[in-house]
FIMARDO-369778 format. One line per 5 residues: for each residue z, y, x of C-alpha. Coordinates in nm, 3 decimals. Layout:
N
Z,Y,X ~ ...
% end
This chain:
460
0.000,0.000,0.000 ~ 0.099,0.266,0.296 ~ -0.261,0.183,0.460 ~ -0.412,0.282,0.146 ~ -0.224,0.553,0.096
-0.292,0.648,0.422 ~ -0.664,0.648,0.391 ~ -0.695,0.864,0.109 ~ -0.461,1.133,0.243 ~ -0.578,1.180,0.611
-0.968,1.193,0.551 ~ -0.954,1.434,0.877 ~ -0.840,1.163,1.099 ~ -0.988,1.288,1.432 ~ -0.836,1.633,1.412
-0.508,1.546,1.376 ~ -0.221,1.403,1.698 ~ 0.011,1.217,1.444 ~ 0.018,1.104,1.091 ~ 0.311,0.884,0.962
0.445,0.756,0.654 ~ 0.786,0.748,0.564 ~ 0.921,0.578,0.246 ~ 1.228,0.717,-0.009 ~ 1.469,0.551,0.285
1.330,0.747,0.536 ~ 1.162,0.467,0.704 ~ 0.855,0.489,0.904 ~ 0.619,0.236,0.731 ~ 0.287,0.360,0.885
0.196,0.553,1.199 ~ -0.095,0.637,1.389 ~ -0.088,0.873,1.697 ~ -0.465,0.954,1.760 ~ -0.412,1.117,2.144
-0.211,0.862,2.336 ~ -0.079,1.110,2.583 ~ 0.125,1.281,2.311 ~ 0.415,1.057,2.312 ~ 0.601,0.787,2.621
0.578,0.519,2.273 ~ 0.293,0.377,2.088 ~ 0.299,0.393,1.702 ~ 0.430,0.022,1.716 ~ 0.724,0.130,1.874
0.836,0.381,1.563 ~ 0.728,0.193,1.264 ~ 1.049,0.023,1.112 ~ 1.258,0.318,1.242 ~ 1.503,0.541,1.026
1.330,0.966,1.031 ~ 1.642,1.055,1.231 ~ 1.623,0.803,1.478 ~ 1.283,0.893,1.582 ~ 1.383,1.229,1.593
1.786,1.238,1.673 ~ 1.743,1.655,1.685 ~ 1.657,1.669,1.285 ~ 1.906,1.623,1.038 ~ 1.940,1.610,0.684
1.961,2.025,0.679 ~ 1.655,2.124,0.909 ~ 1.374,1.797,0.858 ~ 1.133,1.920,0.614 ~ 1.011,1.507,0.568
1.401,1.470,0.464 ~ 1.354,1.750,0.191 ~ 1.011,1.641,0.074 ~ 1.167,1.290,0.054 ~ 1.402,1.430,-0.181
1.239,1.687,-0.379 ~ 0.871,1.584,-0.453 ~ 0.771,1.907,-0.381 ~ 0.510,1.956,-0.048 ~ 0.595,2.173,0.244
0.290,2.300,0.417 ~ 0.215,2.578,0.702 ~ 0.527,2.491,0.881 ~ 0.587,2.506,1.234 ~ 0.755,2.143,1.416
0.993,2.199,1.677 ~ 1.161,1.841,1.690 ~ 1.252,1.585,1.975 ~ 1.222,1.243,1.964 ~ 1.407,0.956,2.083
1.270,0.910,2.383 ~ 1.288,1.324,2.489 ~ 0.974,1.396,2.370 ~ 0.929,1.773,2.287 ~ 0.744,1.779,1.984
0.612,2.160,1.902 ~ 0.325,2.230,1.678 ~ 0.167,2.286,1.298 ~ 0.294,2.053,1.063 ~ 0.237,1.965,0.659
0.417,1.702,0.445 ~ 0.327,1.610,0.118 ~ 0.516,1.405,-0.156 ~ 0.322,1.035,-0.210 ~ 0.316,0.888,-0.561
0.239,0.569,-0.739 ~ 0.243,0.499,-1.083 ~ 0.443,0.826,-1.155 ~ 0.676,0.734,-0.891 ~ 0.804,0.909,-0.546
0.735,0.638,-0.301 ~ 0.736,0.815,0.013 ~ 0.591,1.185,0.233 ~ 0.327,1.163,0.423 ~ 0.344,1.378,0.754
0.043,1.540,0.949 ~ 0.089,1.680,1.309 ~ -0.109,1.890,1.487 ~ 0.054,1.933,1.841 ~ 0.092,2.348,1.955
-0.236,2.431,2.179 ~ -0.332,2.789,2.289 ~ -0.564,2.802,2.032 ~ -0.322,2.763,1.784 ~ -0.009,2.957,1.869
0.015,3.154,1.576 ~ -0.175,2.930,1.297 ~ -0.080,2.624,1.093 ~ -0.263,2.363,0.957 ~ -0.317,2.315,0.615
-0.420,1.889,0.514 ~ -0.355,2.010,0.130 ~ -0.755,1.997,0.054 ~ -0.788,1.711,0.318 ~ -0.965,1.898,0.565
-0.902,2.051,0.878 ~ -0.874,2.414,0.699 ~ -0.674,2.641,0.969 ~ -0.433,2.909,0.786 ~ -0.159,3.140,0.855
0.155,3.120,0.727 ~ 0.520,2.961,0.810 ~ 0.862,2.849,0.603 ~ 1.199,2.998,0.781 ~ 1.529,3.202,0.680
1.550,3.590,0.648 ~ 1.828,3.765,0.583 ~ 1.764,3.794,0.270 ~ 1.888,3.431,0.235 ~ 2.193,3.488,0.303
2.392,3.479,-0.075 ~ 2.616,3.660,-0.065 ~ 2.874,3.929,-0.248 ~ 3.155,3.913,0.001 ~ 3.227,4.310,0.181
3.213,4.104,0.520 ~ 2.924,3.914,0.481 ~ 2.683,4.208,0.406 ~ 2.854,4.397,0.677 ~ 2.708,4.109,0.902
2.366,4.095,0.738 ~ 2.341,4.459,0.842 ~ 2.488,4.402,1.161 ~ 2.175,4.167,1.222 ~ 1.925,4.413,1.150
2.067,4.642,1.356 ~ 2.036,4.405,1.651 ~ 1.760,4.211,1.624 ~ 1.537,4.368,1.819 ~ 1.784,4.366,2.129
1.685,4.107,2.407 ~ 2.062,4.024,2.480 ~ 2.221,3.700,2.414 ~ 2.382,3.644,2.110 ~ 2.688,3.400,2.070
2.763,3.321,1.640 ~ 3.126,3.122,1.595 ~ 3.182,2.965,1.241 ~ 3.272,2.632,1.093 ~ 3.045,2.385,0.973
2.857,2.507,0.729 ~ 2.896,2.813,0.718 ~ 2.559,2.888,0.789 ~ 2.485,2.967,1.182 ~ 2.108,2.853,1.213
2.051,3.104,0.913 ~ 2.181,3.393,1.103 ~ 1.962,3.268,1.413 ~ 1.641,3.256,1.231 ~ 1.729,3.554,1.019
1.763,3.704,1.401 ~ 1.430,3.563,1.495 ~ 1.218,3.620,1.208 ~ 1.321,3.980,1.179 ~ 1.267,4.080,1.579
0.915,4.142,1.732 ~ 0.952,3.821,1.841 ~ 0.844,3.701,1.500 ~ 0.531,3.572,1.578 ~ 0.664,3.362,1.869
0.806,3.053,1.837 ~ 1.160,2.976,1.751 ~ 1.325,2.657,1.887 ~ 1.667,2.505,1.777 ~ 1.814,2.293,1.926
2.104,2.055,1.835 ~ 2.336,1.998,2.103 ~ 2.530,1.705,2.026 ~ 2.216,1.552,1.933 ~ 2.077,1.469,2.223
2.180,1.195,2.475 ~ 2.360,1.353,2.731 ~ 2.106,1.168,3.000 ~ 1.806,1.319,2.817 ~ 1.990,1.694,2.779
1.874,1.821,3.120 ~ 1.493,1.749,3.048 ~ 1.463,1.835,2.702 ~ 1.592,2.195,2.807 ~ 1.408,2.308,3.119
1.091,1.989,3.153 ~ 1.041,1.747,3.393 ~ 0.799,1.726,3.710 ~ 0.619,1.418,3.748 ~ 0.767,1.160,3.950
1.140,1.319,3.932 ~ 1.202,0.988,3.848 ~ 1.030,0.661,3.681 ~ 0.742,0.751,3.433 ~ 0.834,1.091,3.456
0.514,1.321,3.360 ~ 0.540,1.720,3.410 ~ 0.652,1.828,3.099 ~ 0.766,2.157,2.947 ~ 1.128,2.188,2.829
1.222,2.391,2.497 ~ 1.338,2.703,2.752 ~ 0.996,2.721,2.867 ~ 0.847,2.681,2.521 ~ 1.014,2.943,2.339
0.877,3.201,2.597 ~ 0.835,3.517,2.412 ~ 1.075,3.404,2.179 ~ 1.379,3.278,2.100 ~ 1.591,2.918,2.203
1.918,2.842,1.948 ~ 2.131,2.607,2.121 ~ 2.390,2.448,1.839 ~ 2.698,2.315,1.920 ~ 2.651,2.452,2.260
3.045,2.342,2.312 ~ 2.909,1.980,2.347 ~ 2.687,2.022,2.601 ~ 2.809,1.867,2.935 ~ 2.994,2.122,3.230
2.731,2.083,3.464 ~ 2.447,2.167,3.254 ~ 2.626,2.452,3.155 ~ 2.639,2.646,3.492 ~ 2.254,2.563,3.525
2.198,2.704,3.176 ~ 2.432,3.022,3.244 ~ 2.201,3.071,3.627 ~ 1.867,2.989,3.418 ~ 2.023,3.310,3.164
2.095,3.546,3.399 ~ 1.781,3.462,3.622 ~ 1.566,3.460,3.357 ~ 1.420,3.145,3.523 ~ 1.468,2.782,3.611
1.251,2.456,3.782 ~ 1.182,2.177,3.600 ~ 1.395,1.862,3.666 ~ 1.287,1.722,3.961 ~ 1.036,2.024,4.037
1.074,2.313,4.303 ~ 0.914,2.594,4.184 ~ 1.046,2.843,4.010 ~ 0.918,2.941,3.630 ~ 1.018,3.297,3.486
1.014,3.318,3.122 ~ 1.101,3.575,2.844 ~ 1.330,3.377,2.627 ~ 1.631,3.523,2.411 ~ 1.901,3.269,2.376
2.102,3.219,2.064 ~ 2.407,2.998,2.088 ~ 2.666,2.876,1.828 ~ 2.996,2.762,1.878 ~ 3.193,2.538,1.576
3.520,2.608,1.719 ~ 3.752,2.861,1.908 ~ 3.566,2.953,2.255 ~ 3.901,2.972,2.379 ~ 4.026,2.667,2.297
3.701,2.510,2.386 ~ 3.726,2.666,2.766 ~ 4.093,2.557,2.761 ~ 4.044,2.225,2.662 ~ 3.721,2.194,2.922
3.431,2.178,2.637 ~ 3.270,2.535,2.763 ~ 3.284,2.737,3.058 ~ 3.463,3.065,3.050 ~ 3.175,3.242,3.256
2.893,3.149,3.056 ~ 3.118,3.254,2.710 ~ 3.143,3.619,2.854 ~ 2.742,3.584,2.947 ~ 2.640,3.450,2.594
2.928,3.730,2.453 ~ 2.696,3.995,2.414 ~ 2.604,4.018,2.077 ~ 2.892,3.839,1.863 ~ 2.891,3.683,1.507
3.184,3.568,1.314 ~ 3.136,3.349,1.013 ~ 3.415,3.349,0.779 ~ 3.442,3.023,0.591 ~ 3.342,3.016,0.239
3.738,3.019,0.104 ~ 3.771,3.331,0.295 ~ 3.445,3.566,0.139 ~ 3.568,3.717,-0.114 ~ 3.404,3.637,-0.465
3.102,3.424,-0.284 ~ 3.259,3.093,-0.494 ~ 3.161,3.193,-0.831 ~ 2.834,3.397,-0.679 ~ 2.670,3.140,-0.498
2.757,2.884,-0.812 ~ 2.576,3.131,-1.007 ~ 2.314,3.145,-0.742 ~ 2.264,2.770,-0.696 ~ 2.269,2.657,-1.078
2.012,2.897,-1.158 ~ 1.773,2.779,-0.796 ~ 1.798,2.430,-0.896 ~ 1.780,2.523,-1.257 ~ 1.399,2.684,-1.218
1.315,2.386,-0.926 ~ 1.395,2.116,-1.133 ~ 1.297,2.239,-1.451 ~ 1.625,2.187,-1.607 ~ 1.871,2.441,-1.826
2.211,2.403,-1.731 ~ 2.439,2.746,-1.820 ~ 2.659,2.684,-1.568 ~ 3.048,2.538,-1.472 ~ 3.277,2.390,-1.799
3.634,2.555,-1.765 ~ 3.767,2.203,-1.597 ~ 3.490,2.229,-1.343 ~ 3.554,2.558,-1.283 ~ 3.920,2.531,-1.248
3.828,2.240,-1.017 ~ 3.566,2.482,-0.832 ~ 3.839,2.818,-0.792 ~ 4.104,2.554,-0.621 ~ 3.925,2.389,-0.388
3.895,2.498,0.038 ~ 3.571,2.407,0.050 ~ 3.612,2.251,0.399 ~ 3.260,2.217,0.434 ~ 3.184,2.552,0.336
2.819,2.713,0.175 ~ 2.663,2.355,0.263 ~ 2.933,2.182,0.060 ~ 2.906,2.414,-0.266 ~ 2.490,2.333,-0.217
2.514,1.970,-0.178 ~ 2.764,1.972,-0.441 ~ 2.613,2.153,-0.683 ~ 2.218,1.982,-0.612 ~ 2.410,1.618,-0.699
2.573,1.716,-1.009 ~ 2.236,1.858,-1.155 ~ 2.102,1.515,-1.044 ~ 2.393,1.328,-1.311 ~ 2.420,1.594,-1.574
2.383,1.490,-1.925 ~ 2.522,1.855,-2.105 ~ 2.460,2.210,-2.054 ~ 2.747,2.255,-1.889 ~ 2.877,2.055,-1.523
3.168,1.901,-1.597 ~ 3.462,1.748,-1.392 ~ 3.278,1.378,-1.438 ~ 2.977,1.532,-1.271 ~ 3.133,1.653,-0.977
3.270,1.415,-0.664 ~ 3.574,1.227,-0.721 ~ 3.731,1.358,-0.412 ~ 3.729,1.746,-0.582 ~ 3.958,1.622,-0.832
4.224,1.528,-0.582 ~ 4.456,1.731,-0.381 ~ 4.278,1.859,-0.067 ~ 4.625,1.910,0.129 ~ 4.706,1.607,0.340
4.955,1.335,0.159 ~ 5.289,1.455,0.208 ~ 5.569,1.215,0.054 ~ 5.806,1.381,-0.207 ~ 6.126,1.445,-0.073
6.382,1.403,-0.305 ~ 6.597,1.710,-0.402 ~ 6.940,1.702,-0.251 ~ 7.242,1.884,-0.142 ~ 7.163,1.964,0.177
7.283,1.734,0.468 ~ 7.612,1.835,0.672 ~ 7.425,1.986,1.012 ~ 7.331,1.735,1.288 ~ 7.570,1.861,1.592
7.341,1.673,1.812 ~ 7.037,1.951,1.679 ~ 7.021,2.304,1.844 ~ 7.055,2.557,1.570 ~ 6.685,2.624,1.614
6.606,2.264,1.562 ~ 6.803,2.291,1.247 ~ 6.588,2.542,1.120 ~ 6.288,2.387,1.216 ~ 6.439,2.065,1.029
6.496,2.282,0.719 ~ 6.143,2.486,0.730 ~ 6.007,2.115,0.752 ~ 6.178,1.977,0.433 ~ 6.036,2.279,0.233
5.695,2.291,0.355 ~ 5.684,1.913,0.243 ~ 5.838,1.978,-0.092 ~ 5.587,2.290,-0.131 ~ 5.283,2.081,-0.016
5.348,1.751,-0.264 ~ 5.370,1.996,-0.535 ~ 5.103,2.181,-0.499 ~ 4.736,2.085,-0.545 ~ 4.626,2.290,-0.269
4.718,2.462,0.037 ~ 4.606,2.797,-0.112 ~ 4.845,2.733,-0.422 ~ 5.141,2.636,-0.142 ~ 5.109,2.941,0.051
5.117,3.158,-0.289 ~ 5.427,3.013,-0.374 ~ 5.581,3.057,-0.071 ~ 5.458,3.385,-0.032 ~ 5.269,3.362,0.261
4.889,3.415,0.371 ~ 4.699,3.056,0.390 ~ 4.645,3.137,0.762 ~ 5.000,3.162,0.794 ~ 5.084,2.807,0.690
4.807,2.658,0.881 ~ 5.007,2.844,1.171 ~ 5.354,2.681,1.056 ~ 5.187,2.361,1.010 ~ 5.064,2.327,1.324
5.380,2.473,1.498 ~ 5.577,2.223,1.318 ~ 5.334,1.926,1.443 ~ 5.281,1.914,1.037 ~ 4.915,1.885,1.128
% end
């Protein structure tokens, strides 16, 4: 069936480097890679393979197969920036399209057309089957960025006041909370624009293959090594985000902060030097100080990458961005899915108003996108949302029984006594309480300030 499939979607066979198949498990169940210098494996090698094992730097978030997988809908024009398994940069002019039979989603089918000079700033459309050649491209602005929250369109301005700036940029925030956005939002509203941009996910890549993927290889730096560009060198002119950069290894650090600060670099293995013009966006999912302190990221290439700073609040802390991007979100899947949901029952919304939301803006979307995909009313209710929202989000403290209190230990300092007593209430507070939000209000205390406790106690 994939053959034929096949056949009657890629009638421009010879102008293409890669077409692939993938079914509704994300499986590769038909390849064919018509240049056989494009890749170190043969088509053989892939088919049978989960999407993101092929390609460990795509993810559920950025793979537009993934999304075509899961919403029927095509995704043309794009530009591919991926890796594959075997450290294969993969940069050039992609389209996807949705593959049906008998009325039903079966798989995507994927066309590559690998980045050449001649085709720096064009994409190639396979809609019509042909080898048509238009312009056009699929990324964040800022205007993607929901928001209603005093903070949050403090920082959208903030990014159109910088954009246009060369220096590094360094964006903390939690998972989720929406760093790539600010990075392309960067990118796509510089003058580098028309260049490419190139993400890449730190923690994605085997640490062996790390070195290479970033600055290329020279043939013969080791066995079957080819000379190769690395993603530094092929977002010349434009702009490199390096996720998770806290993951990357020590070493490769320092040669990243000297290839920054040189504004150049030799290929693994290779002895020349190559100058490029690349910006360099990095994000961090933790505290850079704790990560230098605990050896995850050097303190000197922090205060290099420390130019430009961005802060991402988490989506408990934006004030009013719950109930706006709900609002948001039921009406965008609403008008993509064809469907007329009015919103959150009182229940869900109860459930909605005291949750953290741990896993911030991506959470509320995910969320949101599977209870549209079980909804039977025209309102979400509590049975369409995921069991775990319905439970406390606050670890399980035990009740502690009231009591009088216990005659004082005169083996505990009178410090240790307190700490004892602060102990006994924050567990009583906590196992009442559905939240942690709902803990600190009745104890009259910011949330931030009994995460501090918490953790002073070793209550966390």
């Amino acid at each position: 069936m994939y053959e034929n499939l096949a056949a009657s979607i890629f009638t421009a066979q010879n102008f293409f480097d890669e077409m692939s198949i993938f079914d509704t498990d994300c499986i590769c169940r038909y390849c064919e890679i018509t240049n056989p210098d494009t890749y170190s494996f043969t088509a053989d090698d892939i088919i049978g393979k989960h999407l993101f094992e092929i390609f460990p730097s795509s993810n559920e978030e950025n793979s537009e197969t993934y999304r075509v997988l899961q919403t029927g809908r095509p995704m043309i024009y794009f530009e591919q920036n991926a890796l594959t398994y075997k450290g294969n940069s993969v940069t050039g002019f992609s389209s996807v399209y949705p593959l049906f039979h008998k009325g039903k989603l079966v798989g995507a089918a994927l066309a590559l057309k690998l980045m050449g000079d001649d085709y720096k700033k064009e994409f190639i459309n396979v809609q019509d089957y042909s080898s048509t050649r238009s312009r056009g491209a699929e990324y964040y602005s800022v205007d993607d960025i929901i928001t209603c929250d005093p903070a949050m369109k403090k920082l959208k301005q903030r990014i159109l006041k910088v954009r246009n700036m060369d220096s590094s940029v360094l964006i903390q925030g939690s998972t989720g909370t929406g760093k790539e956005l600010v990075a392309q939002s960067l990118h796509y509203s510089s003058r580098r624009a028309s260049m490419p941009f190139i993400s890449l996910n730190c923690s994605a890549i085997p640490e062996n293959l790390l070195e290479s993927t970033i600055f290329g290889t020279e043939k013969g730096s080791y066995t079957g090594a080819i000379t190769r560009k690395g993603l530094f060198e092929l977002a010349d002119k434009g702009t490199l985000f390096l996720d998770e950069l806290n993951s990357l290894p020590l070493p490769l650090q320092a040669k990243l902060l000297k290839a920054i600060e040189s504004r150049s670099f030799r290929h693994l293995g290779g002895h020349d030097e190559i100058r490029v013009d690349t910006r360099i966006i990095a994000a961090i999912n933790e505290d850079p100080f704790q990560a230098i302190k605990n050896d995850r990221l050097r303190s000197d290439l922090f205060y290099r990458l420390n130019v430009i700073t961005f802060q991402l609040p988490d989506l408990k802390d934006r004030q009013g961005d719950v109930e706006y991007l709900t609002r948001y979100y039921v009406d965008y899947f609403n008008d993509k899915l064809d469907m007329r949901i009015q919103g959150l029952s009182p229940e869900a919304a109860v459930l909605f108003a005291g949750h953290d939301w741990p896993g911030n803006v991506r959470e509320l979307r995910n969320m949101l996108e599977g209870a549209f995909a079980v909804a039977e009313g025209s309102f979400l209710t509590p049975d369409d949302l995921p069991g775990y929202l319905q439970k406390p989000t606050v670890p399980d403290f035990p009740a502690i029984p009231e009591s009088s209190p216990a005659a004082p230990d005169p083996a505990l300092t009178y410090q240790q006594q307190l700490e004892d007593f602060e102990r006994n209430l924050l567990h009583r507070t906590l196992a009442s309480c559905r939240t942690k939000t709902e803990a600190a209000e009745k104890l009259g205390m910011t949330r931030q300030a009994l995460n501090y406790r918490l953790t002073a106690l070793k209550m966390k």
